[in-house]
C-alpha positions in Angstrom: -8.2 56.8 113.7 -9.9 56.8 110.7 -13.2 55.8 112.2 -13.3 58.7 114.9 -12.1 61.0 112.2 -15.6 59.9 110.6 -17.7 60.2 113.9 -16.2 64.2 114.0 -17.6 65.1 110.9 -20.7 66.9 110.7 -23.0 67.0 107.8 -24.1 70.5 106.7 -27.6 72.0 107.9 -30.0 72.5 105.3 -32.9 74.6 105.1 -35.3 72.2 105.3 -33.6 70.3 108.3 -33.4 73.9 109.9 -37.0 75.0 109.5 -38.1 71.7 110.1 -38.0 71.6 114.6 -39.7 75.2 114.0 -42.6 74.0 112.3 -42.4 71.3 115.1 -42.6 73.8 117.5 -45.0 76.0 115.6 -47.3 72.6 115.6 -46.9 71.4 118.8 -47.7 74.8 120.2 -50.5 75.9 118.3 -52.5 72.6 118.6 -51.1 70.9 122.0 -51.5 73.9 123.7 -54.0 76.3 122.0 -56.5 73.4 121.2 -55.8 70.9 124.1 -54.5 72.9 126.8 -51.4 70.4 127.3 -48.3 72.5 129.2 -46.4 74.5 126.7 -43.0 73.7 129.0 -43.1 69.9 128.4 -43.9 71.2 124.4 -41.0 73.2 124.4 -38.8 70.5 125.5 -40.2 67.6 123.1 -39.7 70.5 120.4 -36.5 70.3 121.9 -36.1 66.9 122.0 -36.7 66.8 117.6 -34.0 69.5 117.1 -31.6 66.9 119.5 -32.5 64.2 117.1 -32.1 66.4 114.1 -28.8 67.8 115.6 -27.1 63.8 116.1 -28.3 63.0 112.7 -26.0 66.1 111.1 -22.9 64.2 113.7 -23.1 66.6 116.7 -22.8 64.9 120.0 -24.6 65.0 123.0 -22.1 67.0 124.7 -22.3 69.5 121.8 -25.7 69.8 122.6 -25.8 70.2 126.0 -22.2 73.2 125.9 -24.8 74.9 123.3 -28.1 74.5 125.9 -26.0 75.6 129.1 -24.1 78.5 126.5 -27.7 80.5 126.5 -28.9 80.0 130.0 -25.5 81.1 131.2 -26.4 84.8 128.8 -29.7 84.9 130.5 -29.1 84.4 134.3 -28.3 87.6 135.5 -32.3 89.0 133.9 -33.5 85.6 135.2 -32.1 86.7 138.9 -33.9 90.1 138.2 -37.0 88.2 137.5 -36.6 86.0 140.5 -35.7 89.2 142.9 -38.7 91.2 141.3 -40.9 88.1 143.1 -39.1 88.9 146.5 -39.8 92.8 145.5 -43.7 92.4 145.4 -43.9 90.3 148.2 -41.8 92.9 150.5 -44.2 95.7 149.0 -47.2 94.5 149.7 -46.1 93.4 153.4 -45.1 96.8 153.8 -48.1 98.5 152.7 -46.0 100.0 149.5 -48.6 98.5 147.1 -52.1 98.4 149.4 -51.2 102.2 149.8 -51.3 102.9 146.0 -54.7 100.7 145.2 -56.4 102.9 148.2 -55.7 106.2 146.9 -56.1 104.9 143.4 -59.7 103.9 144.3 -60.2 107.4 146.2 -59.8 109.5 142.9 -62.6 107.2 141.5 -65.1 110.8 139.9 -68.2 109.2 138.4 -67.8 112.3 136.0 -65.0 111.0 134.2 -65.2 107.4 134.2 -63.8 106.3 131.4 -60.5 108.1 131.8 -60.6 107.6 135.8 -61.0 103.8 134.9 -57.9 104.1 132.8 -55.7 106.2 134.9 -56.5 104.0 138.1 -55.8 100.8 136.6 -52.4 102.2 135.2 -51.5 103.2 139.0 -52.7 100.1 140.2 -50.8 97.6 137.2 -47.6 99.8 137.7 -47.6 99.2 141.1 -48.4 95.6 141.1 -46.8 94.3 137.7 -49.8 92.3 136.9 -52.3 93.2 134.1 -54.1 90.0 135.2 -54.5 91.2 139.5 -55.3 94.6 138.3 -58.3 93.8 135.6 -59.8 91.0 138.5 -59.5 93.3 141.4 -59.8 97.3 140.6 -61.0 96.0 137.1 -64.1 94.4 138.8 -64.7 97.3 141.0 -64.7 99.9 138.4 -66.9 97.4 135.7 -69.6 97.5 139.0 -69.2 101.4 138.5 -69.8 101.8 135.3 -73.0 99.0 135.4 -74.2 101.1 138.2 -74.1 104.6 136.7 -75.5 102.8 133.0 -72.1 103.9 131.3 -71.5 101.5 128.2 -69.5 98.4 130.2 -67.4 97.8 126.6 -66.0 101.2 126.6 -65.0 101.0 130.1 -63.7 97.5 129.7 -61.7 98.2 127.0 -60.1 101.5 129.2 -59.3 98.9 132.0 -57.5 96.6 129.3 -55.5 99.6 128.4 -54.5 100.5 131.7 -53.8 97.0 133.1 -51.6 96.3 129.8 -49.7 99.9 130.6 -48.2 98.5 134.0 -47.9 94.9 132.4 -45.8 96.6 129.7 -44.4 99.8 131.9 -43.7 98.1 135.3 -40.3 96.8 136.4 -42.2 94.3 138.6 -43.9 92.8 135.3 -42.6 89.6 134.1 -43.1 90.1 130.8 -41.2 93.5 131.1 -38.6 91.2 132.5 -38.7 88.8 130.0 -38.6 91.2 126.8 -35.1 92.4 127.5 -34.2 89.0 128.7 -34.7 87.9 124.9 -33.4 90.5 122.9 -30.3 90.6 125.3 -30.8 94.6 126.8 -31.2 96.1 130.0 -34.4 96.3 132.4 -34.5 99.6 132.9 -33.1 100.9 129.9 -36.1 98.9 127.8 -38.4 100.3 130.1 -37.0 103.8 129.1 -36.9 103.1 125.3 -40.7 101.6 125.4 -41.9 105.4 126.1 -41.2 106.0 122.2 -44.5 103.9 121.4 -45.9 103.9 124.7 -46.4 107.4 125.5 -47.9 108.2 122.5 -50.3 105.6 123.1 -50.9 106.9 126.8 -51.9 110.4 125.3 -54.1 109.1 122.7 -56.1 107.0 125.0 -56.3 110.1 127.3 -57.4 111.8 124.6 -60.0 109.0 123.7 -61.2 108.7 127.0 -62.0 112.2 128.0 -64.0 113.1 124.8 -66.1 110.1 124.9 -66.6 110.7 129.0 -68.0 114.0 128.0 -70.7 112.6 126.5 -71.5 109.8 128.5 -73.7 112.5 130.3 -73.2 110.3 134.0 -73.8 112.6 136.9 -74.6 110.1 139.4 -72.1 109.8 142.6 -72.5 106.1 143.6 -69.6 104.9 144.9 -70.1 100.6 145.0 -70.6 98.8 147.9 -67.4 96.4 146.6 -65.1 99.6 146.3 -66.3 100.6 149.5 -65.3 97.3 151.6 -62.2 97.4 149.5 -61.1 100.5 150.3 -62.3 99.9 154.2 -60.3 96.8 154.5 -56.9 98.1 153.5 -57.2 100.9 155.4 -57.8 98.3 158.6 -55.1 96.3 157.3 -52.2 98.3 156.8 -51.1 102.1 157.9 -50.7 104.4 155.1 -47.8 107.5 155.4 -45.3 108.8 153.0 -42.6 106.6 154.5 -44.6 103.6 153.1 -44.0 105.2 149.7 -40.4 105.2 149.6 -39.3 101.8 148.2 -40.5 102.6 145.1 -38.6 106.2 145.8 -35.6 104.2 145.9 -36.5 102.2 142.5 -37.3 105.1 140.8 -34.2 106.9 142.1 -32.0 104.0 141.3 -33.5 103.6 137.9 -32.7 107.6 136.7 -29.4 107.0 138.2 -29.0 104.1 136.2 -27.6 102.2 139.1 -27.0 98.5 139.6 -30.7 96.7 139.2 -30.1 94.0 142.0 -28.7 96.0 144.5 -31.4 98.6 143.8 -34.3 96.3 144.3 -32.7 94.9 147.4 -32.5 97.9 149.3 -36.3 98.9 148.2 -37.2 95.5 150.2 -35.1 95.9 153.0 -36.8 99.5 153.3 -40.0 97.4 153.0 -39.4 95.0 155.5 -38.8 97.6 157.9 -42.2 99.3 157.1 -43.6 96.0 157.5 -42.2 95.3 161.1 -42.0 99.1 162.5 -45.3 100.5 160.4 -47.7 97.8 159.7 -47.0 95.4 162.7 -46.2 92.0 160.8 -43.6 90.1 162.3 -40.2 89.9 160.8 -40.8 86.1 160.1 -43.9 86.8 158.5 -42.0 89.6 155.9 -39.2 87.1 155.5 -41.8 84.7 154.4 -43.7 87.1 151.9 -41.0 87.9 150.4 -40.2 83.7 150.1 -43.8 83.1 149.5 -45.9 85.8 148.9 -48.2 88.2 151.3 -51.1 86.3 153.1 -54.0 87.5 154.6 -53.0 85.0 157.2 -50.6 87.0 158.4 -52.4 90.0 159.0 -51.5 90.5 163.2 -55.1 92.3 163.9 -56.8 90.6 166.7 -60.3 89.3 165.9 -59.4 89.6 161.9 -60.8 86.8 159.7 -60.0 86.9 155.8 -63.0 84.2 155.4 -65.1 86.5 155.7 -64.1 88.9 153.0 -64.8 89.5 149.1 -62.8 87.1 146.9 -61.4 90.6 145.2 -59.0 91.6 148.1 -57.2 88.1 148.5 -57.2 88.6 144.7 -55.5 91.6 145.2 -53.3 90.8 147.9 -52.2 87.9 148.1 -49.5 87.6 145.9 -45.5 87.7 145.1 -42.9 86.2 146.7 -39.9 84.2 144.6 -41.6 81.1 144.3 -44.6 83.5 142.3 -41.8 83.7 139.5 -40.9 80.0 139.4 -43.6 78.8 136.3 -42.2 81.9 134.6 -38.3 81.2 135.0 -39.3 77.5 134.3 -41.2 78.3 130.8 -38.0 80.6 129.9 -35.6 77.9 130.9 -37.4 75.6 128.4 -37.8 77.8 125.5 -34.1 78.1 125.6 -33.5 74.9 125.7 -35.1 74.5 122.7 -33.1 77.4 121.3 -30.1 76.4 122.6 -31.0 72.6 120.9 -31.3 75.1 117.7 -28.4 77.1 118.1 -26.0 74.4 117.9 -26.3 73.8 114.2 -26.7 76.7 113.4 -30.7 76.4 112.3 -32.0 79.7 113.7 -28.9 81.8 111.8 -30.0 79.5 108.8 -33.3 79.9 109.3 -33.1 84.2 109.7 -31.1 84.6 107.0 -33.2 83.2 104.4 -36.1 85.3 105.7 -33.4 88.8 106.2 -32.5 88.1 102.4 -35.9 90.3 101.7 -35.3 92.9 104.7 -33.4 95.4 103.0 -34.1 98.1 105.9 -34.8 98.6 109.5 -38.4 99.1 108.3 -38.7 95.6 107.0 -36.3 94.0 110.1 -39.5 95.8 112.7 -42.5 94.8 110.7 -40.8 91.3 110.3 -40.1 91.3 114.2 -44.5 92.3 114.1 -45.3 89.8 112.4 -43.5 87.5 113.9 -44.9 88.5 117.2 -48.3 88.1 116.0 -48.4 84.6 114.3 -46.5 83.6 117.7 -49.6 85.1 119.7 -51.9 83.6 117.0 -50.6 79.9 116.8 -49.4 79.4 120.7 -52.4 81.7 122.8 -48.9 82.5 125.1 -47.4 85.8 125.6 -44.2 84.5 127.1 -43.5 82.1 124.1 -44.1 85.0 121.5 -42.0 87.2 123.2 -39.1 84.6 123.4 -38.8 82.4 120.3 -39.0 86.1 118.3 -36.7 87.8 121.1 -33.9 84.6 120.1 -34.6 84.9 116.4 -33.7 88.9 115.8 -31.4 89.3 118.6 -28.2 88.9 116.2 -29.7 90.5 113.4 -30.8 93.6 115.2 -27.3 94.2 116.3 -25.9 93.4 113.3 -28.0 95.9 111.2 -26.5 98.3 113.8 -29.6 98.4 116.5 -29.5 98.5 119.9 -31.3 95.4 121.4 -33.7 97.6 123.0 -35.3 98.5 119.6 -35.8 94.5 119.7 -37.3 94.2 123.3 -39.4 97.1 123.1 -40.5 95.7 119.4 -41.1 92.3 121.5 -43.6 94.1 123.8 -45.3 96.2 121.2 -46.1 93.6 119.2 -46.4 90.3 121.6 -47.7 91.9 125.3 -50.3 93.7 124.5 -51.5 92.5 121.4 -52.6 89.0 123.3 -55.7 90.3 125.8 -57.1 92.1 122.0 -57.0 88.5 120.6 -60.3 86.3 121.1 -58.4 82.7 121.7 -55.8 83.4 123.9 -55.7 82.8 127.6 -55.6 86.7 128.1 -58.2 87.8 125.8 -61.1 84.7 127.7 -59.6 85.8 130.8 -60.5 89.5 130.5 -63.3 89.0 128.3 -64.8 87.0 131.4 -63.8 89.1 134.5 -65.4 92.2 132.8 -68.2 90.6 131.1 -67.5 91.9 128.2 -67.0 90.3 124.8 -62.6 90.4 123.4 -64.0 91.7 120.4 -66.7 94.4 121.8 -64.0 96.2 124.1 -61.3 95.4 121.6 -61.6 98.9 119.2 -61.6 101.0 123.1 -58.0 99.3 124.3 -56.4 101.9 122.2 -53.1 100.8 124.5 -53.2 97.5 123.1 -53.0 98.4 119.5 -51.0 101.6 119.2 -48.2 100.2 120.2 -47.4 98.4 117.2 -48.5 101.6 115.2 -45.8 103.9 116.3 -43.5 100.8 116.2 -44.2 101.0 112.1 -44.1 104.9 112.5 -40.6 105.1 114.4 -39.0 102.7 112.3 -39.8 103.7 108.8 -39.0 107.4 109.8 -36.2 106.3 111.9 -37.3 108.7 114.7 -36.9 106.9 118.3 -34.6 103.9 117.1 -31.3 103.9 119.0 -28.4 102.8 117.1 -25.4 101.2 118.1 -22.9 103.8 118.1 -18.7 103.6 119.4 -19.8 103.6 123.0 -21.9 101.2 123.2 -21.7 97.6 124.8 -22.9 95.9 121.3 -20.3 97.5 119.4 -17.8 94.8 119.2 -20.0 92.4 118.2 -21.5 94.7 115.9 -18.6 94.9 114.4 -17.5 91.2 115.0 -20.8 90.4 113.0 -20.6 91.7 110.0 -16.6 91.3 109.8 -17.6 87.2 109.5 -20.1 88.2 106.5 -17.1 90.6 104.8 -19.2 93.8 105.8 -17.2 97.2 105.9 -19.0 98.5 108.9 -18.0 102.0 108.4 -20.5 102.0 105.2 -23.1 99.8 106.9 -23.2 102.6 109.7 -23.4 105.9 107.1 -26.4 103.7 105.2 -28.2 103.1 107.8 -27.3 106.9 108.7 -26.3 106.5 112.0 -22.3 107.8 111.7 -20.3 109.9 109.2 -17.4 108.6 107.1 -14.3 109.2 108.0 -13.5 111.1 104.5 -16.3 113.2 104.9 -15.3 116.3 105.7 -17.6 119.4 106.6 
């Protein structure tokens, strides 16, 4: 009795056994995968695998370990399912002609006069509609970098315009993952994230429309070249697929379902059964083929016109097209599923509440808790080159203290994207930054001061929270409440005067 009595005891965490699987992590990361290119998933779990050990050395067992792990997965399943069904979604659009039919009329507004902001605004429509910064700077991206090279417009301006609107949809559009996987961290909603991000967003949008018109202006471009690679694009979707406003209406239905604030899944289900329809009835594909894009993505194989061969087309229309499905999402929902592993590993002793409060005891405001929430976005895109990681491991960190400082978790997510998503294609070292850097032929760090997008962001974040302007609080309605209150109950917090500091509700003595 005695000796299982002993076995049940459980040593108490200190700070340095705490910090100490983070640095791990922080190591691993930064020099397994940033310097050697080794998979960041198996780093997460051998990260993992130290806070185990560190966790049966302080007397927790196995099964601890494991209740702790399958504790945050359970929390995150329903945004994983969104992530999964946002696959299906992009599949079922692009069978359907939803997605082909924005590129082509994207491209057609193409004005040699006002390149820069044209540039911008089509790669917006295009990223929105697709979810992929990535797709849109190697497709549309290319197209409008063989414009600008044409017409001897400055290629670093341009590229940096393309950054900002490929970035816009990666941050803006319900079909990015990242978009997915912001709100999957700090614990909010898709659509109302994608709401909140317009505080620091939209801003951002104007000022680069702003940017982009004036310098146009005095580009002095008059020419009215339209590339021969826009041109075959443009002539191959409209042989492909059969554009009408009926092709349009999935993402009528998103859009509907999204002001109406209705059910997410449902929503996005309906928009591809609407799509699969267009598919069969509009574009010809058979029903087998949409069932498969939405399993495995659009394929140019599919396409039902006789004589049609894809071999014989540009490698910027597969590119383009041939993506989605659910099985698109899997490396995604496998890197999240390790990263909270590892935080789950964490959780159970308590490190990452150990960890946070040490750093919170210098956060006296919701200024400080943004800017710490920043910077921690911005070592995490620093050290590990990976958006998804530096979205995450922040996203786990803050999501307690946000709520219990009396912020909605949407002030966290859109933090998250502010300061992780588009900060990584503006940074030299990281997968994003080579990537773009190389499909537009222009150096990170010549188009970085013209991706306005990218950097704005994190200004208004700074702006908003040390005015307060644009930072929703959790107030008696709202689904965080009880935790809210729960939270800082267990500290011996009177909530009432936690809420009139951080000026959010009235005391009940006060009287008018």
């Amino acid at each position: 009795m005695e000796k299982q009595k002993k076995l049940c005891e459980k040593k108490e965490t200190t700070f340095f056994l705490a910090v100490l699987p983070i640095i791990a992590m922080i190591l691993l990361l930064g020099i397994g995968y940033a310097v050697l290119g080794l998979s960041p998933e198996v780093l997460m779990l051998i990260s993992a695998a130290v806070a185990a050990v560190i966790a049966v050395y302080l007397g927790y067992s196995w099964d601890d370990i494991m209740d702790s792990i399958v504790s945050k997965l359970s929390k995150t399943m329903p945004a994983i399912f969104i992530l999964i069904i946002v696959g299906f979604l992009i599949g079922t659009w692009m069978i359907g002609g939803t997605i082909p039919m924005m590129v082509y009329y994207g491209l057609k507004i193409i004005s040699p006069s006002f390149l820069v902001i044209t540039a911008f605004l089509v790669t917006v429509i295009v990223s929105i509609c697709t979810g992929t910064s990535w797709g849109s700077a190697g497709t549309i991206g290319v197209a409008l970098m063989g414009i600008a090279s044409g017409l001897g417009a400055p290629l670093p301006i341009v590229a940096g315009a393309v950054v900002s609107g490929a970035y816009f949809g990666d941050k803006m559009s319900p079909l990015s993952d990242s978009t997915n996987l912001a709100p999957i961290a700090a614990g909010s909603k898709l659509y109302e994230h994608i709401a909140h991000m317009f505080w620091t967003t939209g801003p951002g949008f104007i000022i680069c429309c702003i940017v982009y018109v004036v310098v146009g202006m005095n580009l002095n471009i008059s020419s009215e070249v339209t590339p021969e690679k826009v041109t075959m694009i443009l002539d191959t979707l409209s042989q492909i697929f059969t554009f009408n406003p009926l092709v349009l209406l999935p993402i009528l239905i998103v859009l509907y379902g999204s002001v109406r604030k209705k059910p997410t899944i449902p929503v996005m289900l309906i928009s591809s059964a609407v799509a699969i329809f267009n598919g069969v009835v509009f574009q010809g594909f058979k029903l087998s083929d949409c069932f498969d894009a939405a399993i495995n993505g659009f394929s140019l194989d599919m396409v039902p016109i006789a004589g049609f061969d894809a071999t014989n087309l540009i490698s910027d229309i597969p590119t383009l097209l041939e993506r989605g499905g659910m099985l698109s999402m899997l490396s995604t929902v496998l890197i999240a599923f390790c990263a909270y592993g590892f935080a789950g590993t964490l959780a159970v002793t308590g490190s990452l509440d150990i960890v946070l409060n040490r750093i919170m005891k210098s956060v006296k405001s919701v200024f400080g808790l943004i800017f710490s929430t920043v910077i921690s976005c911005i070592t995490a895109i620093f050290v590990t080159c990976n958006g998804q990681l530096s979205i995450l491991i922040p996203g786990e960190m803050f999501q307690k203290a946000y709520i219990k400082r009396g912020l909605e978790p949407i002030n966290l997510s859109r933090t998250l994207e502010d300061a992780a998503t588009v900060v990584e294609p503006i940074t030299p070292w990281t997968a994003a930054g080579v990537y773009m850097a190389t499909t537009l032929g222009v150096a990170t760090m010549d188009y970085l001061p013209w991706a306005c997008l990218n950097y704005t962001g994190v200004i208004f974040a700074l702006i908003w929270a040390a005015t307060g302007i644009g930072i929703k609080k959790i107030g008696k309605d709202s689904d965080y409440y009880e935790e809210y209150m729960a939270l800082n109950r267990a500290d011996g917090i009177d909530v009432e005067e936690t809420m009139q500091y951080e000026g959010k509700a009235v005391s009940a003595n006060h009287e008018a």
